[in-house]
C-alpha positions in Angstrom: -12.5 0.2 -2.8 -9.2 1.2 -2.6 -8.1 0.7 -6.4 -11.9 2.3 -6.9 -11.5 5.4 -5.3 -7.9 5.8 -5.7 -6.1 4.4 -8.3 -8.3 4.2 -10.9 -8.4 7.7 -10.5 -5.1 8.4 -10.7 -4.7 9.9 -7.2 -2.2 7.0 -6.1 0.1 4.9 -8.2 -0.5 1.4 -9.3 2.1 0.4 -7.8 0.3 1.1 -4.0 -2.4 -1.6 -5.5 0.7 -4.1 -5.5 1.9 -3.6 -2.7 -1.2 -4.0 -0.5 -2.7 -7.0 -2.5 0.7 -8.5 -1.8 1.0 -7.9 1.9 -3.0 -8.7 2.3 -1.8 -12.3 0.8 1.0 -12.3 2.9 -1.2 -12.0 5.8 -3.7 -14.9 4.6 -1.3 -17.1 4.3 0.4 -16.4 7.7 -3.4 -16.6 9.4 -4.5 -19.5 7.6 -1.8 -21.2 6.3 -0.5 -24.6 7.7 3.2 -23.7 8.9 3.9 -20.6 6.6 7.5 -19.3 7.0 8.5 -16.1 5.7 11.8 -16.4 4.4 14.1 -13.2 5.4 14.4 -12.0 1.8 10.3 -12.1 1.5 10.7 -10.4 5.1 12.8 -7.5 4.4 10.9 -6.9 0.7 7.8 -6.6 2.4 9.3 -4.2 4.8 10.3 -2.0 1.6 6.5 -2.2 -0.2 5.3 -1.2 3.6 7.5 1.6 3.2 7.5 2.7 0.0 3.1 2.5 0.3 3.1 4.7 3.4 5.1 7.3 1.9 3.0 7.2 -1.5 -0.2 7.4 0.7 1.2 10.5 2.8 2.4 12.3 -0.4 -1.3 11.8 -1.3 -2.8 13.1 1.9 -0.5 16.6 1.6 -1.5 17.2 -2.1 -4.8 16.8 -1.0 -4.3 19.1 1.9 -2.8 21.5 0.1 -5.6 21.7 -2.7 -8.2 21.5 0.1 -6.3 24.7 1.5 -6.3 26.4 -1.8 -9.6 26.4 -2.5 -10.2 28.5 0.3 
């Protein structure tokens, strides 16, 4: 839904896409893997994506915001 609604349409870069698939696999493999250890380096990258998504996503909510507000 995400890549749907977003992505595909522009709204957020692909790169956003990358870095959630990444930290959903992440996640499996923590919840489901046998023994999964997250090296520091894998630790610290995710840590960047995490950043790097939340401040695409809030650039995204303020250019909506601001076209919501100029339509007015």
């Amino acid at each position: 839904m995400f890549n749907q609604h977003f992505v595909k349409s522009g709204e957020v870069r692909k790169d956003a896409s990358k870095w959630l698939e990444r930290a959903k696999l992440y996640r499996e493999q923590a919840d489901y893997g046998d023994f999964y250890i997250v090296s520091v380096n894998e630790a610290e990258a995710q840590i960047q994506s995490a950043r790097e998504f939340i401040e695409e996503i809030e650039t995204t909510i303020e250019k909506r915001s601001r076209e919501n507000i100029d339509l007015k």
